[in-house]
C-alpha positions as CSV (number, residue, x, y, z in Angstrom):
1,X,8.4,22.8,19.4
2,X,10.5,20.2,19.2
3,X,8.8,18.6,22.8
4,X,5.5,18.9,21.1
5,X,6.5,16.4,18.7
6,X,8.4,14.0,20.9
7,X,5.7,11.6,21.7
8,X,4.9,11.5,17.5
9,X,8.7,10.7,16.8
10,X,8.9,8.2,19.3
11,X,5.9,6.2,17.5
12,X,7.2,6.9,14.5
13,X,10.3,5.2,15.2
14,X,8.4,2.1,16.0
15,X,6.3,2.2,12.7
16,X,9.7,2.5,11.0
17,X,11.0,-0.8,12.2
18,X,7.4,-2.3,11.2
19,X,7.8,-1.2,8.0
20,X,10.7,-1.7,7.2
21,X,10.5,-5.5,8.4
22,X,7.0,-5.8,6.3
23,X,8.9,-4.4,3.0
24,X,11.7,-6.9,3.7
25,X,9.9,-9.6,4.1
26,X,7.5,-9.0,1.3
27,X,10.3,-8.4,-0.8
28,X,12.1,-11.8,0.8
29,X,9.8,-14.3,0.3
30,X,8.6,-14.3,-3.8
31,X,12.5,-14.3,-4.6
32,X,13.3,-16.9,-2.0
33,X,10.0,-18.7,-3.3
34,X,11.7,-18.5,-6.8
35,X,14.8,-20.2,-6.2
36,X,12.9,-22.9,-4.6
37,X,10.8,-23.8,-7.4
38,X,7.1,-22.6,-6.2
39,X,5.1,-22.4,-9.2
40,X,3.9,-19.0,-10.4
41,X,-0.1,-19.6,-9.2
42,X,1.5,-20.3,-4.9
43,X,3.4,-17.1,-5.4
44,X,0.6,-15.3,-6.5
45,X,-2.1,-16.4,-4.1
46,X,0.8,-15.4,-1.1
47,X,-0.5,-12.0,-2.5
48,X,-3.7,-12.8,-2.5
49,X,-3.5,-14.2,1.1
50,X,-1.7,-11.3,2.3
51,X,-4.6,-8.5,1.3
52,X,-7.0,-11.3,2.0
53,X,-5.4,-11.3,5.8
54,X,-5.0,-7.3,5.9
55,X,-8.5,-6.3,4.9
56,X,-10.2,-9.2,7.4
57,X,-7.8,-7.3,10.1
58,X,-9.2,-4.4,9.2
59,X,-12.6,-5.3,10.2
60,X,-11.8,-7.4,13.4
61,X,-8.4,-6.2,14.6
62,X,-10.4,-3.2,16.4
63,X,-12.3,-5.4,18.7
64,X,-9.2,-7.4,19.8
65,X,-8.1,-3.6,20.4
66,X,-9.8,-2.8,22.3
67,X,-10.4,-6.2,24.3
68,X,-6.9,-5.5,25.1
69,X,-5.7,-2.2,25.4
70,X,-3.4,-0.8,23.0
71,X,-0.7,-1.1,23.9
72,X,-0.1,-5.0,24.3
73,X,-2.2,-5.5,21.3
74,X,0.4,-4.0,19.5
75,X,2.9,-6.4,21.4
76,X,0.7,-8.9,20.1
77,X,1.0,-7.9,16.7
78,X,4.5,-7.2,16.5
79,X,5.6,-9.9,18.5
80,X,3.4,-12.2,15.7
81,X,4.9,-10.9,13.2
82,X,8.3,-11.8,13.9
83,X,6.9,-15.4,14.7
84,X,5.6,-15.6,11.9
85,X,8.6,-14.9,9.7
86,X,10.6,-17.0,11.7
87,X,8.4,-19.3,10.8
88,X,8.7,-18.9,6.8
89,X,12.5,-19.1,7.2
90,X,12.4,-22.1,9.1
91,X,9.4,-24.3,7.1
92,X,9.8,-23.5,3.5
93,X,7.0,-24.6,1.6
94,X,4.7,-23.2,-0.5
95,X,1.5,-24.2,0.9
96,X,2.5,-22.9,4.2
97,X,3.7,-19.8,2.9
98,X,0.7,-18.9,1.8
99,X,-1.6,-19.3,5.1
100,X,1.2,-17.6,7.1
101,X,1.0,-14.7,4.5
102,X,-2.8,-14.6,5.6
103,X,-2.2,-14.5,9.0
104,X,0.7,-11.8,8.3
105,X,-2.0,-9.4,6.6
106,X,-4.3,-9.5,9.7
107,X,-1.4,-8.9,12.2
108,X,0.2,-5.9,10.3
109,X,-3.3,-4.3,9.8
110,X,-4.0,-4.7,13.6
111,X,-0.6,-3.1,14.1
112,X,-1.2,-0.5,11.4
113,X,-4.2,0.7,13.5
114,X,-2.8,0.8,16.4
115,X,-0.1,3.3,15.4
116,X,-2.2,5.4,13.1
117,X,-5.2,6.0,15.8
118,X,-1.9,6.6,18.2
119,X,-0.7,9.4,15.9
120,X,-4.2,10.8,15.1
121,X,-4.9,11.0,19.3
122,X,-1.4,13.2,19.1
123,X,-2.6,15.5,15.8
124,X,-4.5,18.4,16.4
125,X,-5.8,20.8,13.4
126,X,-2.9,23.1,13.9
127,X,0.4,19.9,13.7
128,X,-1.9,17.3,11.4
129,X,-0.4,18.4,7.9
130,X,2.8,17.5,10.1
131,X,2.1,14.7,11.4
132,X,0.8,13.1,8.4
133,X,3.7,14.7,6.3
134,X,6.3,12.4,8.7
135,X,4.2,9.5,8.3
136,X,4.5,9.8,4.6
137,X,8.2,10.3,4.8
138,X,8.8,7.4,7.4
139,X,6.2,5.1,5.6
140,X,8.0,5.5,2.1
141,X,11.8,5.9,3.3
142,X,11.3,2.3,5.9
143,X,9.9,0.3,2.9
144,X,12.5,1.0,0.4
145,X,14.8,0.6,3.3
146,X,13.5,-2.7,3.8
147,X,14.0,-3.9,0.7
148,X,17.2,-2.5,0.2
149,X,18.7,-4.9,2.8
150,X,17.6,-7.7,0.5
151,X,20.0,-6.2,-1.6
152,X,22.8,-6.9,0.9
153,X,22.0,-10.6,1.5
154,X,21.5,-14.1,0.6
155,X,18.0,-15.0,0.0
156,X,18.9,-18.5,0.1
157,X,20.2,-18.4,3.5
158,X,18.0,-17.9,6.9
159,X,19.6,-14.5,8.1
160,X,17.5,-12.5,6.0
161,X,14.5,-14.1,7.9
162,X,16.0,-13.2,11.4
163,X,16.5,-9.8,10.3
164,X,13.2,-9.2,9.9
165,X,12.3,-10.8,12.7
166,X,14.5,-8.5,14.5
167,X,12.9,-5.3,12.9
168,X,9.8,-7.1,13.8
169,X,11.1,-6.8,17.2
170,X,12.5,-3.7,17.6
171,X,9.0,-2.6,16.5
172,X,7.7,-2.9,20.1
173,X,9.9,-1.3,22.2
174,X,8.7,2.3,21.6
175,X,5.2,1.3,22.5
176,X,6.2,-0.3,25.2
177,X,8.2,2.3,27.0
178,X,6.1,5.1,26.5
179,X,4.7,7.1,28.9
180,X,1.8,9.0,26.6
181,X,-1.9,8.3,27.4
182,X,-3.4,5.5,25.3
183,X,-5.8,6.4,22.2
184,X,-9.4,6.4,22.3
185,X,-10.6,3.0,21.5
186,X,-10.9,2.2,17.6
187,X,-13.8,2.2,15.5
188,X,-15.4,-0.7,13.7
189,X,-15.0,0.0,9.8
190,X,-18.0,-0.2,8.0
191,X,-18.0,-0.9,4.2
192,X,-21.1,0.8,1.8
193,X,-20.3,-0.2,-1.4
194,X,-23.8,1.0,-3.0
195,X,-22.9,4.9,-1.1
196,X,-19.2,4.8,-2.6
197,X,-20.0,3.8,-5.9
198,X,-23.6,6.6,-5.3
199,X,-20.5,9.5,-4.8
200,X,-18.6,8.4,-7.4
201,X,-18.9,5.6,-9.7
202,X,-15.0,6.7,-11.0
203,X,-13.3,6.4,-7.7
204,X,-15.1,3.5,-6.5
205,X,-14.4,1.8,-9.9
206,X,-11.2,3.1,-10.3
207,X,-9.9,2.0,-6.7
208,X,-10.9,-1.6,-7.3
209,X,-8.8,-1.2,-10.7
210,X,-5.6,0.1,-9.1
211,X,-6.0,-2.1,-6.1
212,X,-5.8,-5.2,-8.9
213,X,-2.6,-3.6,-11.1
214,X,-0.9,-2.6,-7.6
215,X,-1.7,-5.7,-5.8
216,X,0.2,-7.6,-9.1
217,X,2.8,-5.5,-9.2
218,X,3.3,-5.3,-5.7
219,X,3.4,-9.5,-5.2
220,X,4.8,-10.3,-8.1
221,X,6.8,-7.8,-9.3
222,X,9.8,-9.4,-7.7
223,X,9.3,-12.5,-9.5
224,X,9.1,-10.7,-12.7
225,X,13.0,-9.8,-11.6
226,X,14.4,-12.9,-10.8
227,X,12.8,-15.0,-14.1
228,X,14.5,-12.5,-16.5
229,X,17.6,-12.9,-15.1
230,X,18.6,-9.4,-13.4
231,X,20.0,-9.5,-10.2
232,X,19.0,-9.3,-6.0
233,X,20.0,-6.2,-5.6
234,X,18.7,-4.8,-9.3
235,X,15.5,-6.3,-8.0
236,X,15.8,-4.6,-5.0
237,X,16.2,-1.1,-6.4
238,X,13.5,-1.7,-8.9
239,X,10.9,-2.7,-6.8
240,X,11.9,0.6,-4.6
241,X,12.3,3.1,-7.1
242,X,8.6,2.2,-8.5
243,X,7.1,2.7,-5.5
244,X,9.3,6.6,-4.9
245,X,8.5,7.5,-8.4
246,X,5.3,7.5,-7.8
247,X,5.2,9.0,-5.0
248,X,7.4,12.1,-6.6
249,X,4.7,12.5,-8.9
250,X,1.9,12.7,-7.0
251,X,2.6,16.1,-5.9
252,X,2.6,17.5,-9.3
253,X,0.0,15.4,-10.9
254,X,-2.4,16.2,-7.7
255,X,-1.5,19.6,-8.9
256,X,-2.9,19.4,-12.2
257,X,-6.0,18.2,-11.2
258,X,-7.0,21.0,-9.2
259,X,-6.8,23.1,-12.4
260,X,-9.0,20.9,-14.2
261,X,-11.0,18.3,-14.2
262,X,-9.7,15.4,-12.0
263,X,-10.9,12.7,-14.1
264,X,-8.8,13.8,-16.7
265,X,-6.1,13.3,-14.9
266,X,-6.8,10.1,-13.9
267,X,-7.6,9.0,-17.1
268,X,-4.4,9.9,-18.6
269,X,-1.6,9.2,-15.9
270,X,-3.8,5.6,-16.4
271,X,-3.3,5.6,-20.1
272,X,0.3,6.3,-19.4
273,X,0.9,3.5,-17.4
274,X,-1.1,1.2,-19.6
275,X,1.3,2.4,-22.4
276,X,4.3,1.9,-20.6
277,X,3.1,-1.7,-19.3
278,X,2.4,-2.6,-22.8
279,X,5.9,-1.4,-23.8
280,X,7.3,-4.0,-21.7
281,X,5.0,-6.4,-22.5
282,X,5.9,-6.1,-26.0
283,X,9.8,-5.5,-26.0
284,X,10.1,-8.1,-23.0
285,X,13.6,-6.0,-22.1
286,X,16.4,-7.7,-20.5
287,X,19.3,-5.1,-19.4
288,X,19.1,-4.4,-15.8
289,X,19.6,-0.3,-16.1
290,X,16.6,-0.5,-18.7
291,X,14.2,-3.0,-17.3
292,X,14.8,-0.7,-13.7
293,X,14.0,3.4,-15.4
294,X,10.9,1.5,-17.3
295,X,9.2,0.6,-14.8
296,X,9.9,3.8,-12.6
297,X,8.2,4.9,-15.2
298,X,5.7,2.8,-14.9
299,X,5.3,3.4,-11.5
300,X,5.1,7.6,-12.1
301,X,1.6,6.5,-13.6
302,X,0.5,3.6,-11.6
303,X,1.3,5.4,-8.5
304,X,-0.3,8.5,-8.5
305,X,-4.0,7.2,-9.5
306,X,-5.1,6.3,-6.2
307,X,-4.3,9.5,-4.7
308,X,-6.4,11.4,-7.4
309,X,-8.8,8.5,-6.9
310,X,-9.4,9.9,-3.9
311,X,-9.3,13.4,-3.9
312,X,-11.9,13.3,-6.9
313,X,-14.1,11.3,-4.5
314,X,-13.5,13.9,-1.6
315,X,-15.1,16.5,-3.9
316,X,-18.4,15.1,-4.0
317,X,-18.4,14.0,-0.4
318,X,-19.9,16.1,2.3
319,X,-17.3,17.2,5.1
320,X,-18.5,14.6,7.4
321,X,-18.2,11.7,5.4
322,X,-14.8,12.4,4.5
323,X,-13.0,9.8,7.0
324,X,-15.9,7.3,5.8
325,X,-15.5,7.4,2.5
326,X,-11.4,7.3,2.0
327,X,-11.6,4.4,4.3
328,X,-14.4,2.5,2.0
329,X,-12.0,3.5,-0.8
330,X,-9.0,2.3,1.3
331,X,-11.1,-1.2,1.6
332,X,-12.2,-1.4,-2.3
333,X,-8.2,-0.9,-2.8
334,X,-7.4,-4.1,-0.5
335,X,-10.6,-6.4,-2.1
336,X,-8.5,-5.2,-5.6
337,X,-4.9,-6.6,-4.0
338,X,-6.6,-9.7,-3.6
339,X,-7.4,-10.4,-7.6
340,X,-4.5,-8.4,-9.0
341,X,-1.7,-11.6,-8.2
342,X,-4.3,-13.9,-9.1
343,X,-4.5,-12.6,-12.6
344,X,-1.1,-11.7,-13.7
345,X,0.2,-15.3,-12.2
346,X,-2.4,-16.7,-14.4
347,X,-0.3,-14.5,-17.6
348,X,2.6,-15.4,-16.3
349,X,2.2,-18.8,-16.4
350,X,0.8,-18.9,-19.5
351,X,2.2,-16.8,-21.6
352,X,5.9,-15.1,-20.3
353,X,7.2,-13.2,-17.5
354,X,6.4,-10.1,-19.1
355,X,2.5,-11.2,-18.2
356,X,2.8,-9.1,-15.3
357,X,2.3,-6.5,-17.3
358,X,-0.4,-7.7,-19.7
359,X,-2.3,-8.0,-16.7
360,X,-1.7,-4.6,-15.0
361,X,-2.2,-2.5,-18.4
362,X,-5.7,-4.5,-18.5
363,X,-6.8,-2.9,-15.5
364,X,-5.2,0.2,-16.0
365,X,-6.8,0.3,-19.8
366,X,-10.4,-0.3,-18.2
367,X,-9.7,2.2,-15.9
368,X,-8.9,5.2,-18.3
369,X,-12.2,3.5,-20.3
370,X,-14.4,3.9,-17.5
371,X,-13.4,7.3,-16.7
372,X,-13.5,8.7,-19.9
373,X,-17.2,7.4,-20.2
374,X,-18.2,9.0,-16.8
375,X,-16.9,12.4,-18.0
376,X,-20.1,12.6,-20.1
377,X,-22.0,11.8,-18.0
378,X,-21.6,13.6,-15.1
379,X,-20.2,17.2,-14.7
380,X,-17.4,18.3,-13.1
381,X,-17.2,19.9,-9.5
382,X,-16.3,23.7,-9.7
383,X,-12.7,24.0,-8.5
384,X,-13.7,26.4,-5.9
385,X,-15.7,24.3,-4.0
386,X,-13.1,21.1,-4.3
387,X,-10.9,20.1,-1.8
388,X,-7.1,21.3,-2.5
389,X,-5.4,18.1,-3.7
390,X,-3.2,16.0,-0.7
391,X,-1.3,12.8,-1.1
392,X,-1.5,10.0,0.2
393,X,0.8,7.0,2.3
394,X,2.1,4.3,0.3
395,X,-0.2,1.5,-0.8
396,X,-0.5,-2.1,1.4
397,X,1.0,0.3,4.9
398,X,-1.9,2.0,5.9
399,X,-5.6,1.2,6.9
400,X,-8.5,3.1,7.4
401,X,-7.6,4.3,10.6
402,X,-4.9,6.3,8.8
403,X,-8.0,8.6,6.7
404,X,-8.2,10.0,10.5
405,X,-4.6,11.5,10.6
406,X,-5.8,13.4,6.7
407,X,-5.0,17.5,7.5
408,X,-8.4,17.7,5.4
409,X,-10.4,16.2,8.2
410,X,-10.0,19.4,10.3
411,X,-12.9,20.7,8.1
412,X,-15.0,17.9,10.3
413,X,-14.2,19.6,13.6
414,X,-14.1,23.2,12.1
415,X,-17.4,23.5,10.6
């Protein structure tokens, strides 16, 4: 058994390193950024650059794929990633920042899909729950692991750069040692907006929503940190421990939506994070203990939404257009990252830290809105004929490749 999934653990090791070198360097540079002085509007367009990067490489990197074969594409990738931190430790300036953010979107999307299609070419209908279970595990245990080493350092000196340029590093050498057979070559990914938003108006909707409150969070969330005066490593855990509470709820809020009505669901772990967001945004706390279990709870809401996103979206799709339509969902999610950071750095700029939050419990209060209005107009799919409830990878790690490693799209090859 354990030969079977040899090959899987030897990718996975390299998509460890990758992650864990992308979480520490997304972690990295908004705190190093704040010590310098970069005004709140460059730290939030580095988020903006950075989805802006990751969905364009989502579109192109498979023809550079397959140009190249896959496995020194993936060199190419990796070995540009570490470049390009290297680069942000040695030029430190806002305005660069931000463009090398763009081009570190489109390189870790490339990468993404190379090791996704990789691990999908290894999952058959039998091991795919498996395989996708372990890229769950490694996807969310490498990012907090990432950040955690920020913890651990100086962001004001340069080591913390070559670290992740090592990680970066150590992300090839899996790749390039192994002996497997190469993937099939990679899809282009095609985006219909008008047949999303046709098979759900809620999940289309609501994707673009969480994409904007996740994409703030995610980019700025850090910031947030350091301007009310908690510390690196406080930081550190918080931005972790939103990211596995959310992820420990999915499970159980997935749950509950297969005994009723999904949008429900959504609507209310939305209204909960919108509450909780507004909490903060109100209280503006300051202990580092309290600031850190609010917004793990924040992040039990916020977190969970896309996953139930999807699944409600699943129900109403035919079998074979599942992998189409979580990737167009994937791809609404990323257009979202890119106006998320641009909106709460406008709040935080003009009003106080704390506009972080303003912002994301805007989106997440239009969110539980527009659900609740859709409920009436649209009936619910029977729960015998919907798809049982799966989660899903962690947000700004996966691409639409990844919807191929799903254990639900063995109902394409079954049927």
């Amino acid at each position: 058994m354990f030969a079977t999934y040899r090959p899987i653990l030897s990718l996975l090791r390299g998509t460890a390193f990758l992650l864990a070198a992308s979480g520490l360097h997304g972690l990295l540079l908004p705190l190093r950024g704040q010590v310098e002085g970069f005004s709140t509007a460059a730290l939030g367009l580095m988020g903006t650059a950075w989805a802006g990067g990751f969905v364009t490489g989502c579109f192109f990197a498979p023809r550079l794929v397959r140009r190249a074969g896959h496995v020194r594409a993936f060199g190419a990738f990796a070995a540009s990633g570490a470049i390009i931190a290297l680069l942000t430790g040695l030029i430190i300036d806002e305005y660069v920042w931000i463009l090398l953010r763009a081009f570190t979107g489109f390189t870790m999307a490339g990468a993404f899909m190379v090791i996704e299609s990789w691990l999908n070419e290894k999952a058959t209908n039998e091991n795919r729950g498996t395989v996708f279970g372990l890229y769950m595990m490694v996807t969310y245990a490498s990012i907090m692991g990432g950040q955690m080493i920020v913890a651990g350092g100086d962001v004001r000196s340069a080591s913390l750069f070559m670290i992740t340029g090592i990680l970066f590093c150590l992300s090839l050498i899996p790749t390039a040692v192994s002996t497997q057979s190469h993937p099939k070559p990679l899809q282009d990914v095609k985006l219909d907006v008008k047949g999303l938003y046709a098979n759900s108006p809620v999940s289309a909707v609501a994707c673009l929503l969480i994409g904007i409150a996740n994409g703030a969070w995610g980019t700025l969330g850090a910031v947030y940190g350091a301007r009310i005066g908690i510390s690196t490593a406080e930081i550190a855990l918080m931005m972790s421990l939103v990211v596995i509470a959310g992820a420990a709820m999915q499970l159980p809020a997935g749950r509950l939506s297969d005994t009723t009505d999904r949008r429900f669901v959504l609507a209310g772990a939305a209204f909960g994070a919108a509450l909780v967001a507004a909490l903060i945004f109100l209280f503006a706390p300051r202990s580092g203990v309290f600031v850190i279990v609010m917004t793990a709870a924040y992040g039990a809401f916020a977190y969970t939404l896309y996953s139930i996103a999807v699944a409600h979206a699943n129900d109403h799709a035919r079998a074979e257009d599942f992998v189409k339509v979580s990737g167009g969902l994937l791809l609404l999610y990323g257009f979202g990252t890119m106006i998320g950071p641009l909106l709460a750095a406008a709040l935080m700029g003009s009003v106080r830290p704390e506009g972080l939050f303003l912002a994301t419990a805007l989106a997440h209060l239009s969110l539980a809105g527009y659900t609740l209005l859709r409920i009436r107009a649209r009936a619910p799919v029977p729960i015998e004929n919907r798809d049982a409830f799966k989660t899903q990878p962690a947000d700004r790690a996966v691409t639409p490749e990844a919807t191929r490693l799903d254990p639900r799209r063995k109902v394409e090859t079954s049927s």
